[in-house]
N, CA, C and O atoms as CSV, one atom per row, in Angstrom:
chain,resi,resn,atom,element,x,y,z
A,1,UNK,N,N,52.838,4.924,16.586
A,1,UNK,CA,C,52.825,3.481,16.669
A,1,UNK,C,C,53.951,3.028,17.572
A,1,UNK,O,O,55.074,3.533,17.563
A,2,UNK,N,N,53.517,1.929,18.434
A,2,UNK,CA,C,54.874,1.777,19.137
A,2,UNK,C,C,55.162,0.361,18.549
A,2,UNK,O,O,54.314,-0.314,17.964
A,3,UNK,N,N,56.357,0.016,18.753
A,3,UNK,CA,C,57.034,-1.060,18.450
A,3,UNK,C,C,56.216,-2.512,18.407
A,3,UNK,O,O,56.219,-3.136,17.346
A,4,UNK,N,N,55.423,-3.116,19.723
A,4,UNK,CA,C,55.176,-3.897,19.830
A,4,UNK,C,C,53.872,-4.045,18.075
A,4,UNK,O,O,54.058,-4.956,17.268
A,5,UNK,N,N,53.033,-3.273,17.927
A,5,UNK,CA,C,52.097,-2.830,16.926
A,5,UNK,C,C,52.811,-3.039,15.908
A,5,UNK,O,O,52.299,-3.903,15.195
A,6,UNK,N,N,53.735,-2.652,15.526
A,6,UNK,CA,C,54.324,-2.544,14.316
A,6,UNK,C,C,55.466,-3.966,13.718
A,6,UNK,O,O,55.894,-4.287,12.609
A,7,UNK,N,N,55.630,-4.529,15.141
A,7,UNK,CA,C,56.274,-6.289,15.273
A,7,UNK,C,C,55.089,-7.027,14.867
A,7,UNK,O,O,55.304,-7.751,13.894
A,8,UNK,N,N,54.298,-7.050,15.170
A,8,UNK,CA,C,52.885,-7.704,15.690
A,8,UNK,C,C,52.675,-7.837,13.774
A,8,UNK,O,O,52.762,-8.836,13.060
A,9,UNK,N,N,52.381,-6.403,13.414
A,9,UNK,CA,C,51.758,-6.229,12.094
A,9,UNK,C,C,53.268,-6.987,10.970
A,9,UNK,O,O,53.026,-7.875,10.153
A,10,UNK,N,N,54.274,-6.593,11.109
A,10,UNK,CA,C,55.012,-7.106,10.488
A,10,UNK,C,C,55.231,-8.676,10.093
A,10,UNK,O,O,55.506,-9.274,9.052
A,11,UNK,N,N,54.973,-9.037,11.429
A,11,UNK,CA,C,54.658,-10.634,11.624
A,11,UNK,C,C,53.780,-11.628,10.596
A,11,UNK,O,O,53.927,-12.513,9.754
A,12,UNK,N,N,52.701,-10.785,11.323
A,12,UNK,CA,C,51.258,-11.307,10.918
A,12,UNK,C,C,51.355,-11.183,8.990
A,12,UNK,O,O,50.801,-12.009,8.265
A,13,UNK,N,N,52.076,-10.123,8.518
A,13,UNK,CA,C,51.552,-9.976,7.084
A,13,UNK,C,C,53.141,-10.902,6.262
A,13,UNK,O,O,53.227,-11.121,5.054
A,14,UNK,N,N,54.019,-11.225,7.119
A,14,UNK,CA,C,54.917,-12.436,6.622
A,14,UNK,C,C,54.617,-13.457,6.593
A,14,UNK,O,O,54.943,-14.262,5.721
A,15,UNK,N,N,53.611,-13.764,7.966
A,15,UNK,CA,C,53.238,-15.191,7.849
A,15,UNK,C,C,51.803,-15.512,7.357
A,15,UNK,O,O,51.241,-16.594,7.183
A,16,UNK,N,N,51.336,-14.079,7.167
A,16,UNK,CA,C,50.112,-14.355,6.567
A,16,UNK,C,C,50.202,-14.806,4.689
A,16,UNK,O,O,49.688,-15.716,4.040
A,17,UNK,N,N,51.048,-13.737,4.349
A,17,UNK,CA,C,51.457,-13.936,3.276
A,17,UNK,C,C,52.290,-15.097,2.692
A,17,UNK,O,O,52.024,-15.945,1.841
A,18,UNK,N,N,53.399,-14.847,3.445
A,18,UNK,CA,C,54.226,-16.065,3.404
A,18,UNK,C,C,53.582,-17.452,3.311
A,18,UNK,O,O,53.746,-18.195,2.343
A,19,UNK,N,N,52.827,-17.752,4.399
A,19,UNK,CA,C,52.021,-19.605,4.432
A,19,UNK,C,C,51.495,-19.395,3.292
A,19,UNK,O,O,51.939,-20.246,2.521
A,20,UNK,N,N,50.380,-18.325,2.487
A,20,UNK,CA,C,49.755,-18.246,1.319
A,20,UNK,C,C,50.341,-18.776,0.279
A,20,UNK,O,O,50.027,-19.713,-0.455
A,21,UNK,N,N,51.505,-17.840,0.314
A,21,UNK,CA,C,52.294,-17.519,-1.126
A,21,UNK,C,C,53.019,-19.261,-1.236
A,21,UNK,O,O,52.945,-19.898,-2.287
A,22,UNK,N,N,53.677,-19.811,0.001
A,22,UNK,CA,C,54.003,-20.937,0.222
A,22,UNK,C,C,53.244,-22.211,-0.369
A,22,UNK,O,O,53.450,-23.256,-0.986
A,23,UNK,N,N,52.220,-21.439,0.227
A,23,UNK,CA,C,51.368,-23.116,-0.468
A,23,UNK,C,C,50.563,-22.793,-2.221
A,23,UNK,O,O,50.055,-23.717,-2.857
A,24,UNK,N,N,50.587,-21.943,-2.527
A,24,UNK,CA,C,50.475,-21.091,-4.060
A,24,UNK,C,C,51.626,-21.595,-4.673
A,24,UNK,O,O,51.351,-22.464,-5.500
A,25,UNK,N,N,52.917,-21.335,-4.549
A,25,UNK,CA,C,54.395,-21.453,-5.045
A,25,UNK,C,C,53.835,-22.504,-5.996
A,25,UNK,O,O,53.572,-22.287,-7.179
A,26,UNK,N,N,53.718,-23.373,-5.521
A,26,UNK,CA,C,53.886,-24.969,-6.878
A,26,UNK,C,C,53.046,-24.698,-7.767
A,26,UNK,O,O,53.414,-24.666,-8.941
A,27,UNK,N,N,51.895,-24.474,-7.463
A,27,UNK,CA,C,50.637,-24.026,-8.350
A,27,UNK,C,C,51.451,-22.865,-9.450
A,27,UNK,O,O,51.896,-23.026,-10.586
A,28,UNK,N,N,51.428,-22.161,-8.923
A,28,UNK,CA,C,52.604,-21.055,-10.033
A,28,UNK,C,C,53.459,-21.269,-10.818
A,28,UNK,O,O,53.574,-20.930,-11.996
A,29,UNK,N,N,54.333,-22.075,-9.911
A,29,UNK,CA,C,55.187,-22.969,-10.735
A,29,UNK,C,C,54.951,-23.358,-12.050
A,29,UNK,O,O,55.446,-22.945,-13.098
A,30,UNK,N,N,54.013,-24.325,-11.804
A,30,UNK,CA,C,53.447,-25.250,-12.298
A,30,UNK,C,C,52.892,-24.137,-13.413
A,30,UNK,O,O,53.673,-24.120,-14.364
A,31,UNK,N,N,52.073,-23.444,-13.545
A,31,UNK,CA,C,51.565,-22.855,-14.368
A,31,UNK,C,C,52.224,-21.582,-15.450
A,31,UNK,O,O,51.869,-21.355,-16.607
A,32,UNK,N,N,53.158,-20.957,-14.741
A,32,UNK,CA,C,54.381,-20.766,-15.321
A,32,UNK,C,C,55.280,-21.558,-16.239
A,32,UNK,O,O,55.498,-21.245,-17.409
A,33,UNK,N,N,55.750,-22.536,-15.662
A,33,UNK,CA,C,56.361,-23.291,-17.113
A,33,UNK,C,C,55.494,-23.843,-17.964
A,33,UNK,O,O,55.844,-24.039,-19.128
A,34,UNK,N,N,54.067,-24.224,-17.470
A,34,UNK,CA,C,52.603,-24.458,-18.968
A,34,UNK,C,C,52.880,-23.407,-19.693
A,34,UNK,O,O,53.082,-23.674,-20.877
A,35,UNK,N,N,52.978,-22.067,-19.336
A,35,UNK,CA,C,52.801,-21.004,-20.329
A,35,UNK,C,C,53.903,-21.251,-21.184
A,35,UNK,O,O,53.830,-21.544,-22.377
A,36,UNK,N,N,55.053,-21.098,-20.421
A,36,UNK,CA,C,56.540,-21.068,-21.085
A,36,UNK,C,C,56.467,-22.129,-21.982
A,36,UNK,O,O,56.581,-21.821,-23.168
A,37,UNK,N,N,56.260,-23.634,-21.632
A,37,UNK,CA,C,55.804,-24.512,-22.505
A,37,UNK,C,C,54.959,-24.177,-23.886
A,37,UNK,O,O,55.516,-24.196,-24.984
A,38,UNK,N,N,54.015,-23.969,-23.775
A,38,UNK,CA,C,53.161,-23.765,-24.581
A,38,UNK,C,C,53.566,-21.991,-25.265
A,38,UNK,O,O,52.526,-21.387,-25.527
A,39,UNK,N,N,54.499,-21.400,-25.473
A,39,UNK,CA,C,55.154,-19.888,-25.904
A,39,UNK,C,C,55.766,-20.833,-26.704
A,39,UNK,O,O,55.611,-20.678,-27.915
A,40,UNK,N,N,56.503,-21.890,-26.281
A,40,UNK,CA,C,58.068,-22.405,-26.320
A,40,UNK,C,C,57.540,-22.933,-28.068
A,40,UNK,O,O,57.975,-22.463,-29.119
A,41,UNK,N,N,56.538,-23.984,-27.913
A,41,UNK,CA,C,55.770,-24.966,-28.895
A,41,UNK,C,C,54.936,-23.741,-29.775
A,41,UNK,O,O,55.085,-23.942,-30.981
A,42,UNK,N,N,54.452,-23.041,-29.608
A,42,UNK,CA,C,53.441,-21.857,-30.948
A,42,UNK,C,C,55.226,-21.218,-31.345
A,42,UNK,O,O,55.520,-21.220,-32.540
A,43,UNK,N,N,56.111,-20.803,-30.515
A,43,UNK,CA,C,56.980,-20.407,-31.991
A,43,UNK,C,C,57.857,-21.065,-32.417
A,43,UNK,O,O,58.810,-20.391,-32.808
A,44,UNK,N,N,58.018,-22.684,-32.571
A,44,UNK,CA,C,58.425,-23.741,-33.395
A,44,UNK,C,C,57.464,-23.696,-33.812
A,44,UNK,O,O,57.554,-23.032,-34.844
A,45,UNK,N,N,55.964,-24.181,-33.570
A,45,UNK,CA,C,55.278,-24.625,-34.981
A,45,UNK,C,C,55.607,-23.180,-35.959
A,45,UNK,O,O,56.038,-23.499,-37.067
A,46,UNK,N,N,55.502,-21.920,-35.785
A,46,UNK,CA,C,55.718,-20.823,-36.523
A,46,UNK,C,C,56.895,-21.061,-37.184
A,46,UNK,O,O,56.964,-20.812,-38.388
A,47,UNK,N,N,57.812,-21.495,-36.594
A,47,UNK,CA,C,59.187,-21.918,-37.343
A,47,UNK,C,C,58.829,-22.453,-38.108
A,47,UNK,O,O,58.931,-21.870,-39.187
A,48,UNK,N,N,58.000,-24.257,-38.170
A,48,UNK,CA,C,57.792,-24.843,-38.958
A,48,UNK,C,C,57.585,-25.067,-39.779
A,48,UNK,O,O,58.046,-25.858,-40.602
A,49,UNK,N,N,56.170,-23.845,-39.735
A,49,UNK,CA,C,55.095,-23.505,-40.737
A,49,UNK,C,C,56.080,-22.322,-41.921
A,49,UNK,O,O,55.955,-22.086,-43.123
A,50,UNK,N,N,56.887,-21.884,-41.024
A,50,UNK,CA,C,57.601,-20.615,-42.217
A,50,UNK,C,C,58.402,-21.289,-42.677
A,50,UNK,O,O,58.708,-20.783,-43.756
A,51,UNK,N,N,59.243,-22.627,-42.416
A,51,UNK,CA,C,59.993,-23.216,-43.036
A,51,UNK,C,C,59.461,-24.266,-44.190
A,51,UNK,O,O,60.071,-24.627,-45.197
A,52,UNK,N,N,58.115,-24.660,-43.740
A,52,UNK,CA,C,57.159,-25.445,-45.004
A,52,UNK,C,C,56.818,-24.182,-46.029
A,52,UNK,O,O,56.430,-24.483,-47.157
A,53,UNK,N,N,56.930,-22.978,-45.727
A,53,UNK,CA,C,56.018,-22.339,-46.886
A,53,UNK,C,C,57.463,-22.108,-47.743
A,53,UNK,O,O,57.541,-22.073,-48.971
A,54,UNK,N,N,58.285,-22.000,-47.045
A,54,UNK,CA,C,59.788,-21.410,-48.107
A,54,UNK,C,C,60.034,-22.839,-48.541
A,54,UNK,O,O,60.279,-22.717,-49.741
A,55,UNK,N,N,60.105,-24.115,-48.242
A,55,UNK,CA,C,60.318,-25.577,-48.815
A,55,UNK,C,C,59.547,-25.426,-50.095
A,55,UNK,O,O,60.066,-25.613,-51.196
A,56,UNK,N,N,57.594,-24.890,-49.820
A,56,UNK,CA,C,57.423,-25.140,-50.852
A,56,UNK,C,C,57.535,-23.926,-52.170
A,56,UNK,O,O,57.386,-23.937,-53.392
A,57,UNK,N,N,57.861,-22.990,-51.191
A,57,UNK,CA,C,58.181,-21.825,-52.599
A,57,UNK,C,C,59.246,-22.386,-53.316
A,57,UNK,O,O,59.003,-22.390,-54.523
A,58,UNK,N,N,60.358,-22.872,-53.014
A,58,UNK,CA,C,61.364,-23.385,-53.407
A,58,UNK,C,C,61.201,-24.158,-54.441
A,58,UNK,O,O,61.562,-23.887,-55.587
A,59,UNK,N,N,60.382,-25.640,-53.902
A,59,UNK,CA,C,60.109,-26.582,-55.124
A,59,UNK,C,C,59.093,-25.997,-56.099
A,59,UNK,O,O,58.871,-26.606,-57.146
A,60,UNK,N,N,58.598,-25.103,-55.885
A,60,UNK,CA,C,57.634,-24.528,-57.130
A,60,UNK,C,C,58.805,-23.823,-58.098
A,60,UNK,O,O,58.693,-23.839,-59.324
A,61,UNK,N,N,59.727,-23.319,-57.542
A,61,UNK,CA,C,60.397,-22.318,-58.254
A,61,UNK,C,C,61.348,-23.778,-59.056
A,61,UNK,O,O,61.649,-23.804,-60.249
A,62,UNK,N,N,61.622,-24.696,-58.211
A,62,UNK,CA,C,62.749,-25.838,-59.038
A,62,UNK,C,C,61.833,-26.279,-60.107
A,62,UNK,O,O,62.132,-26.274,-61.301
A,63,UNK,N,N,60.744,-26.644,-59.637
A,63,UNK,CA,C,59.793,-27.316,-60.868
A,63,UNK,C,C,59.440,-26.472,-62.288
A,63,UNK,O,O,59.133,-27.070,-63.319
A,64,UNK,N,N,59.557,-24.448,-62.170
A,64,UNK,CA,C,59.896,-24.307,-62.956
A,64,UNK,C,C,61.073,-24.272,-64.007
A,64,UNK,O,O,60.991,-24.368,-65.232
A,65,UNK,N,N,62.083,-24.125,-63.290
A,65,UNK,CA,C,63.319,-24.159,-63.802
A,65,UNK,C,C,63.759,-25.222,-64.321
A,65,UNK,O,O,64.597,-25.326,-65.216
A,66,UNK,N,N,62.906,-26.456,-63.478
A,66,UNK,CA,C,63.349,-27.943,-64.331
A,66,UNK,C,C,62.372,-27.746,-65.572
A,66,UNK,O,O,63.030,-27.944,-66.593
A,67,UNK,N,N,61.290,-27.486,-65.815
A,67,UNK,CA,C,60.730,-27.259,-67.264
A,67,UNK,C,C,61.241,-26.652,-68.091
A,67,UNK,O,O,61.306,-27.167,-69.208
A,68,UNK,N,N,61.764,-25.415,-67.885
A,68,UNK,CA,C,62.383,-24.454,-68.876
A,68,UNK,C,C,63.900,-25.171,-69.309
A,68,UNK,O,O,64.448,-24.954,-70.390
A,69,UNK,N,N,64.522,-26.175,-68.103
A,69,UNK,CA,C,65.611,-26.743,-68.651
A,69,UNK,C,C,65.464,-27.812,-70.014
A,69,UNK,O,O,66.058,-27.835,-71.092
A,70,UNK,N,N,64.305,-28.741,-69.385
A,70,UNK,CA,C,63.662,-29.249,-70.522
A,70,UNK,C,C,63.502,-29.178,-71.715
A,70,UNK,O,O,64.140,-29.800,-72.564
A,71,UNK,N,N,62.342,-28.157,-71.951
A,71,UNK,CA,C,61.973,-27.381,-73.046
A,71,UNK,C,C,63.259,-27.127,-73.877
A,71,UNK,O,O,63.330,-27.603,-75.010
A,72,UNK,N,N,64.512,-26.228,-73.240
A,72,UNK,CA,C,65.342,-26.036,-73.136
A,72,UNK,C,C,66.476,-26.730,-74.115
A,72,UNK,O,O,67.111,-26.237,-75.047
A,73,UNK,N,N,66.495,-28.327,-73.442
A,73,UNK,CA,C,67.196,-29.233,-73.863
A,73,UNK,C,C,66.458,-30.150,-75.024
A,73,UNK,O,O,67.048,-31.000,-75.692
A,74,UNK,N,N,65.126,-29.834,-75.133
A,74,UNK,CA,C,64.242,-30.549,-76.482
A,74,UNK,C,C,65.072,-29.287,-77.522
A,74,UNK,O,O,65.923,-29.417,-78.402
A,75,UNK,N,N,64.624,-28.493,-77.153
A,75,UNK,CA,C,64.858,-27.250,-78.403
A,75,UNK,C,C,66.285,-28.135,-79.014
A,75,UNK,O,O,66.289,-28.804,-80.048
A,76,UNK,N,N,67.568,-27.916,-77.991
A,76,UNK,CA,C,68.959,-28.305,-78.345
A,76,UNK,C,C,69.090,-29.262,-78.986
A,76,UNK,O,O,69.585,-29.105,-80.102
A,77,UNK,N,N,68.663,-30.783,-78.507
A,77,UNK,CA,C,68.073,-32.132,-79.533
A,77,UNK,C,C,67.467,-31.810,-80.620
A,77,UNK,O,O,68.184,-32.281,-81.503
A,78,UNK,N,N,66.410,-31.192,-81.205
A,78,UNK,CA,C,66.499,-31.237,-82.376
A,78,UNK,C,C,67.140,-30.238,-83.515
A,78,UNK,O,O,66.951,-30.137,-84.728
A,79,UNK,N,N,68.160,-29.402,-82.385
A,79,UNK,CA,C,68.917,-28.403,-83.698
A,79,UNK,C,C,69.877,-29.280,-83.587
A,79,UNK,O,O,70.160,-29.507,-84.763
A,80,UNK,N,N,70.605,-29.960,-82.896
A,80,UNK,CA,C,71.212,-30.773,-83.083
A,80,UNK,C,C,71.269,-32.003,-84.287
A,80,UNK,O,O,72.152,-32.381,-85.057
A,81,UNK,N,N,70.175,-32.324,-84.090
A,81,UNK,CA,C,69.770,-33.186,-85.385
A,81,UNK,C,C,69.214,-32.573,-86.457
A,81,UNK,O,O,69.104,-33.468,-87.294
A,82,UNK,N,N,68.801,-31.564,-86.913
A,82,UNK,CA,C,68.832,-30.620,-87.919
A,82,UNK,C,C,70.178,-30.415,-88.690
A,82,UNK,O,O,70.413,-30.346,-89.897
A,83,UNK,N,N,71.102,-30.331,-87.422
A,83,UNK,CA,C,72.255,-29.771,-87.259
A,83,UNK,C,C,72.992,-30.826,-87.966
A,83,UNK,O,O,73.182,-30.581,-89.157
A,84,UNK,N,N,73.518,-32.096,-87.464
A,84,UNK,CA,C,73.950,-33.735,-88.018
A,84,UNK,C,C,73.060,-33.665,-89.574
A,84,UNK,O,O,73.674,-33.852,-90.625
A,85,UNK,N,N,72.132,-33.486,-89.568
A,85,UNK,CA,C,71.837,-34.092,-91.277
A,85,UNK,C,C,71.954,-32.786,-92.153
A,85,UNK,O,O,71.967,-32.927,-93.376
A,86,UNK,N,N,72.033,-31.637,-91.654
A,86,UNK,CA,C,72.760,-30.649,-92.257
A,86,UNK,C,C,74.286,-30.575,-92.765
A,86,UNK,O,O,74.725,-29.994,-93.758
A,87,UNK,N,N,74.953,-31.319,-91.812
A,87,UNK,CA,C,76.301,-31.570,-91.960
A,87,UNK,C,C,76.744,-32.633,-93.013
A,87,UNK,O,O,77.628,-32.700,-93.867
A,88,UNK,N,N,75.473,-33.641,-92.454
A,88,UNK,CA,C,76.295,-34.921,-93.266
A,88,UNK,C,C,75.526,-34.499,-95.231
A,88,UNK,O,O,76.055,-34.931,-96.254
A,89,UNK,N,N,74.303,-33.639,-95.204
A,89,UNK,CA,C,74.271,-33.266,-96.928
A,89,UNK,C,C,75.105,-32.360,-97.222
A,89,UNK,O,O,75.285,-32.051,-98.400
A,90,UNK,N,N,75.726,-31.806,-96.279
A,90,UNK,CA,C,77.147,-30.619,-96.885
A,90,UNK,C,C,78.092,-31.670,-97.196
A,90,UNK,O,O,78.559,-31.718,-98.333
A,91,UNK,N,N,78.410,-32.470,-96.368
A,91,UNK,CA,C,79.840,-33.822,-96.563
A,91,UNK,C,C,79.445,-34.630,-97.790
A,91,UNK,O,O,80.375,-35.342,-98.170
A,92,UNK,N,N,78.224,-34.740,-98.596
A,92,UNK,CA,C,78.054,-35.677,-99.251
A,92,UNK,C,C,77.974,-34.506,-100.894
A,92,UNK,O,O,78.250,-34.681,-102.081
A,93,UNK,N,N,77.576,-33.638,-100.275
A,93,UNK,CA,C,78.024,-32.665,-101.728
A,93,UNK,C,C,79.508,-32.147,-102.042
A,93,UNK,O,O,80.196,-31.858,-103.022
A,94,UNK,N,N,79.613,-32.201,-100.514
A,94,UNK,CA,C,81.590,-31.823,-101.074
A,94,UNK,C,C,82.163,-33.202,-101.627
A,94,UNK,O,O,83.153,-33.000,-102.330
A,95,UNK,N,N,81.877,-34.330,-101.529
A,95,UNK,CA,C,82.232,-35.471,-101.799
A,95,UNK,C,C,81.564,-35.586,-103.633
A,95,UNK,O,O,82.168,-35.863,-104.670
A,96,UNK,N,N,80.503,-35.332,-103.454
A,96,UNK,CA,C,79.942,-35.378,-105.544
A,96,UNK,C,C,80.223,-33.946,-105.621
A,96,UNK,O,O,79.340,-33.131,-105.886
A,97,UNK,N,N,81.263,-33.673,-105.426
A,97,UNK,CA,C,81.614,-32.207,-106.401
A,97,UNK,C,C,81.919,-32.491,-107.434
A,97,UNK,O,O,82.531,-33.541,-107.628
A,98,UNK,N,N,81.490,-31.389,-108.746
A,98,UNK,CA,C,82.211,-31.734,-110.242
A,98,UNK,C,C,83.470,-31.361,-110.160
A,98,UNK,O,O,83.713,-30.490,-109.325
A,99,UNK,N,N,84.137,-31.677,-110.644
A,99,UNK,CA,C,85.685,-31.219,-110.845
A,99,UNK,C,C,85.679,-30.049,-112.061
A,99,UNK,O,O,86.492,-29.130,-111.957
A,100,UNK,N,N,84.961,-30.078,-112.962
A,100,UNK,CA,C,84.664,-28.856,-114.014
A,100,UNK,C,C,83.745,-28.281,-113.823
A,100,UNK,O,O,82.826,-29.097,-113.892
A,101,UNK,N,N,83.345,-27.275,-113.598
A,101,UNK,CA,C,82.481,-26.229,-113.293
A,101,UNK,C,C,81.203,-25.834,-114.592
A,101,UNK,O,O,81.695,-25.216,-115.536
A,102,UNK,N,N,80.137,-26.034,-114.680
A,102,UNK,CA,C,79.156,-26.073,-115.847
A,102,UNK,C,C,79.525,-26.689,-116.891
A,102,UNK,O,O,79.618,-26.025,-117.923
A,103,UNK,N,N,79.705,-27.519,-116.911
A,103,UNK,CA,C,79.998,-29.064,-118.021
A,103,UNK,C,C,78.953,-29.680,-117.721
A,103,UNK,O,O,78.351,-29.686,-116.646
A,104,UNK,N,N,78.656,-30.366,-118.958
A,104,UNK,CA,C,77.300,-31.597,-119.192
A,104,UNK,C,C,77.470,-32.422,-118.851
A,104,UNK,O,O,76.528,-32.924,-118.237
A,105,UNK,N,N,79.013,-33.397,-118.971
A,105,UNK,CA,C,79.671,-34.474,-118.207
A,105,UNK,C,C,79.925,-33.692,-116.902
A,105,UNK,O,O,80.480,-32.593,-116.883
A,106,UNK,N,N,79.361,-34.514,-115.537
A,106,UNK,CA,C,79.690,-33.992,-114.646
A,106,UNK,C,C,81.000,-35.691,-113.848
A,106,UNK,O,O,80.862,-36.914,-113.817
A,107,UNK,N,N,82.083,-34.728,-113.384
A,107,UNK,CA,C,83.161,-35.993,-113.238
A,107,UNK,C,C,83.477,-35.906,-111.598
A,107,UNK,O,O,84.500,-35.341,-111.211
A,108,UNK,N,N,82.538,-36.497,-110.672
A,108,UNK,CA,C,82.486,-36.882,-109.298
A,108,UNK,C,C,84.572,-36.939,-109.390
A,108,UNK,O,O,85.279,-37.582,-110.165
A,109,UNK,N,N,85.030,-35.849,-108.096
A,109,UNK,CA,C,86.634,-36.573,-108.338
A,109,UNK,C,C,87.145,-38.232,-107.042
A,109,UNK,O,O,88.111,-38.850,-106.594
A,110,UNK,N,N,86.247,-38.196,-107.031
A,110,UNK,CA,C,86.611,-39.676,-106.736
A,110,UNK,C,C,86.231,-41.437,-107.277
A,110,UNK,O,O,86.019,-42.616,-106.994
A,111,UNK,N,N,86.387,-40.276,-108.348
A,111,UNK,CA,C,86.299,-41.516,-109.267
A,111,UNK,C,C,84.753,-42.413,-109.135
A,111,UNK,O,O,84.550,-43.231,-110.033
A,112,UNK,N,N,83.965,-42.306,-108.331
A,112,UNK,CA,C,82.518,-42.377,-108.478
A,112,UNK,C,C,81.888,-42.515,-109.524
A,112,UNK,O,O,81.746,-41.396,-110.017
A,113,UNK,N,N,81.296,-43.502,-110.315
A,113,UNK,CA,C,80.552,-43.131,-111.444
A,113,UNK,C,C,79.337,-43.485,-111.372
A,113,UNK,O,O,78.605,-42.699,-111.973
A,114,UNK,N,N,78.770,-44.402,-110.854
A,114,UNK,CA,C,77.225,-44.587,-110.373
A,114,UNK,C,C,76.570,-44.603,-109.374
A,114,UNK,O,O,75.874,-45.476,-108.855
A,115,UNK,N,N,76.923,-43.137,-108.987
A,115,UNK,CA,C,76.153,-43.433,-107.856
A,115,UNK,C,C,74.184,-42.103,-108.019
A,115,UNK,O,O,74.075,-41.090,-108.710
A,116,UNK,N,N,73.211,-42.666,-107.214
A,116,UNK,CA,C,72.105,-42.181,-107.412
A,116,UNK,C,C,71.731,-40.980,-106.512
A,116,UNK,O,O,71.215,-41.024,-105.395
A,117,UNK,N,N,72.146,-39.763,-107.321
A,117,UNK,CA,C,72.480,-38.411,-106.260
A,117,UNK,C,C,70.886,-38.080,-105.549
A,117,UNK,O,O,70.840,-37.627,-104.406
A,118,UNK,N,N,69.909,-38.287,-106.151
A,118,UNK,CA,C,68.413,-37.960,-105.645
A,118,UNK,C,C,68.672,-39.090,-104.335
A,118,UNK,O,O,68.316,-38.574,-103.276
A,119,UNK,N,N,69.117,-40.270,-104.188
A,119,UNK,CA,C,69.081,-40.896,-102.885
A,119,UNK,C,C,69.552,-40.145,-101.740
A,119,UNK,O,O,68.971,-39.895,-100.684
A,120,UNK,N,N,70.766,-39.815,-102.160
A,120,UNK,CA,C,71.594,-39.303,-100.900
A,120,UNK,C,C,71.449,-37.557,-100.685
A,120,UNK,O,O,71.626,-37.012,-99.595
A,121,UNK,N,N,71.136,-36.919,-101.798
A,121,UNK,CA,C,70.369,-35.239,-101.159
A,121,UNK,C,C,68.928,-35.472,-102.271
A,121,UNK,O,O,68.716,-35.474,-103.483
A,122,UNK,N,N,68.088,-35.672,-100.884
A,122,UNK,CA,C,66.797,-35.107,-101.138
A,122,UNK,C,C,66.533,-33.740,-101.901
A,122,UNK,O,O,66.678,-32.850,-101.063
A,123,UNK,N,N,66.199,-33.180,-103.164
A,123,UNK,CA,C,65.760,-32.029,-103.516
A,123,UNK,C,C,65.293,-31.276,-102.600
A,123,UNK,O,O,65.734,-30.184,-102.240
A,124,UNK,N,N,63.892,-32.160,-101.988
A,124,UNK,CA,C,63.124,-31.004,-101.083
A,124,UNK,C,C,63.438,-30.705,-100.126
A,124,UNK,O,O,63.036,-29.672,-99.590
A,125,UNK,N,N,64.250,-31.508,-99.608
A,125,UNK,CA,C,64.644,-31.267,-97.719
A,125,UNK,C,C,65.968,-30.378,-98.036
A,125,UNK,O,O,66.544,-30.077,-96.990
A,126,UNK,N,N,66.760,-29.757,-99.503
A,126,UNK,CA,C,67.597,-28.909,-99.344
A,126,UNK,C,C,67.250,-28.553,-101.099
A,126,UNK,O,O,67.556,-28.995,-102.206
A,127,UNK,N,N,66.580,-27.677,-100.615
A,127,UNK,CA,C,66.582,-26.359,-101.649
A,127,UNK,C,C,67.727,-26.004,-102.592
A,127,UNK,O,O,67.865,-26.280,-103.783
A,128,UNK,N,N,68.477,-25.353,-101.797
A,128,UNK,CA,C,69.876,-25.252,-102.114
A,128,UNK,C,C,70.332,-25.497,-102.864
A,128,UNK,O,O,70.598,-24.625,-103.692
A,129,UNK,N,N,70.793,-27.059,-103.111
A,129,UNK,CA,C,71.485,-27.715,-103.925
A,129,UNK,C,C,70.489,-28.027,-105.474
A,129,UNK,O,O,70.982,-28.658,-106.409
C-alpha cells in the first residue's frame, strides 16, 4: 500500500464515521440518560417498596405488642382491685379484733360496740374469716 491509499482510506473512514457518529451523538445522548433515568427511578421505587413492606412489618409487630400491653395492663387493674379490697377486709379485721381469744363476749379493742360485722366482711367474698 502506498501512502497516498492509506491517507485517502484513513480520511474517508474519520469523516465517514465521524459526520455519522456526529450527527448520532445527541440521539445517544439523549437515550443514554432515558436509560440512566429510568435505572435511576425502578431502584427508588425498589427502595420504596422495601421501605413500605418493613413500615408495615413494623406496625403489625407494634399493633401486637400494643395488645399484649393491654391485655397486660387489664390483667394488672383488676389484681389491683382484688388487691385494694383484699387489703381494706384485712384492715377492717385487724381493726374488729377480739382482744380475748375464744370468749363468747367478743370485746372489739377500740372500744366499738355496735357495729354490724356481716356489713363490712362479706362471709362469701372471704371464706377465711
Amino acid at each position: 500500500m502506498d501512502w497516498v491509499t492509506l491517507v485517502v482510506t484513513i480520511i474517508s473512514v474519520l469523516f465517514g464515521q465521524g459526520i455519522i457518529s456526529f450527527f448520532t451523538l445527541r440521539e445517544t445522548k439523549k437515550g443514554m440518560k432515558l436509560d440512566n433515568k429510568e435505572k435511576e427511578d425502578n431502584r427508588w421505587e425498589r427502595i420504596a417498596n422495601e421501605l413500605e413492606e418493613q413500615l408495615r412489618i413494623a406496625n403489625e409487630r407494634n399493633e401486637r405488642k400494643d395488645a399484649i400491653i393491654q391485655e397486660k395492663d387489664d390483667i394488672i387493674t383488676d389484681l389491683r382491685t382484688k388487691l385494694d379490697g383484699t387489703r381494706t377486709k384485712c384492715a377492717v379485721a385487724e381493726i374488729l379484733r377480739c382482744e380475748a381469744v375464744s370468749c363468747s363476749s367478743r370485746v372489739p379493742p377500740l372500744g366499738v360496740r355496735n357495729l354490724d360485722v356481716n356489713k363490712m366482711i362479706e362471709p362469701e367474698a372471704n371464706p377465711e374469716l
